[in-house]
N, C-alpha and C positions, 0 to 999 in steps of 0.2 A: 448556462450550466458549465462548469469548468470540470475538468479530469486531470488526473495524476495519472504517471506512469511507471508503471516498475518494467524496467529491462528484465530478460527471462535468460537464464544460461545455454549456451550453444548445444547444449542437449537437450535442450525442452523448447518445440518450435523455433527451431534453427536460432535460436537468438533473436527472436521477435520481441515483443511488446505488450503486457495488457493495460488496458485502461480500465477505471473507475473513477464514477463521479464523484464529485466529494459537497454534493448539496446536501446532503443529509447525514452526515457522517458527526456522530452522536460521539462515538469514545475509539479512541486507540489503546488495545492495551499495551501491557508492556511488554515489550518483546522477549521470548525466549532464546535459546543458542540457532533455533531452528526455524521460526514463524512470531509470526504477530498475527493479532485479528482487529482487523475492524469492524466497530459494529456501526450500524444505518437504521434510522428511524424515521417514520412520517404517520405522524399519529398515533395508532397502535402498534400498525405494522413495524416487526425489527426485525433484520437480517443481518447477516456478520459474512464478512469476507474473510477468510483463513489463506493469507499469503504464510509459502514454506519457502527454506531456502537452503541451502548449505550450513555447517556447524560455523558460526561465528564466535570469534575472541572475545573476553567480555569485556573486552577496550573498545571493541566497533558495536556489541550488544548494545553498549550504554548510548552508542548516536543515531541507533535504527529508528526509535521513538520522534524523537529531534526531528530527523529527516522526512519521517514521513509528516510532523505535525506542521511542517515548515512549507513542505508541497502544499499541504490544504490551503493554508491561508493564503498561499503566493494564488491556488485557483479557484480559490471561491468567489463565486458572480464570476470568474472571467469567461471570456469568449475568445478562443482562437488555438494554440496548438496547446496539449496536455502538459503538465509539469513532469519533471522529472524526477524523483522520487531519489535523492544521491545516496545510498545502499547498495548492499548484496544482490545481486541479480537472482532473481525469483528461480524456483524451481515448478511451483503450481500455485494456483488460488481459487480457493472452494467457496462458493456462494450457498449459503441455506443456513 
């Protein structure tokens, strides 16, 4: 199972890190000035990841998508450290 990672800003857990798998990861939508959501499917079961982030330019809005769709395929089926996700550093991500 392979993971992606979004950097978080040095105001939200010091500047750490989340991960998410990307084995099921059904759609990305398209990004707003502020979030994106992923959505995850297995079967019937679907859940959505709502990553927020800072107000972005709609010059960097337009490569948020790009980037995150470019992490998945770099880890999907891989095995070893998470992608990096080359974006805004997050501010939160809500699972349900």
């Amino acid at each position: 199972m392979g993971y992606i990672k979004f950097n978080k800003t040095a105001s939200t857990n010091g500047g750490r890190a989340d991960l998410l798998p990307v084995d099921d990861v059904m759609h990305v939508s398209v990004p707003t000035a502020t979030g994106i959501i992923l959505t995850f499917g297995e079967n019937t079961a679907v859940d959505t990841a709502t990553l927020l982030y800072p107000a972005q330019s709609a010059a960097k809005i337009a490569l948020i998508r790009d980037a995150v769709n470019d992490a998945i395929e770099a880890a999907n089926g891989a095995s070893g450290p998470a992608i990096r996700v080359a974006m805004a550093d997050i501010t939160s991500v809500t699972i349900g």
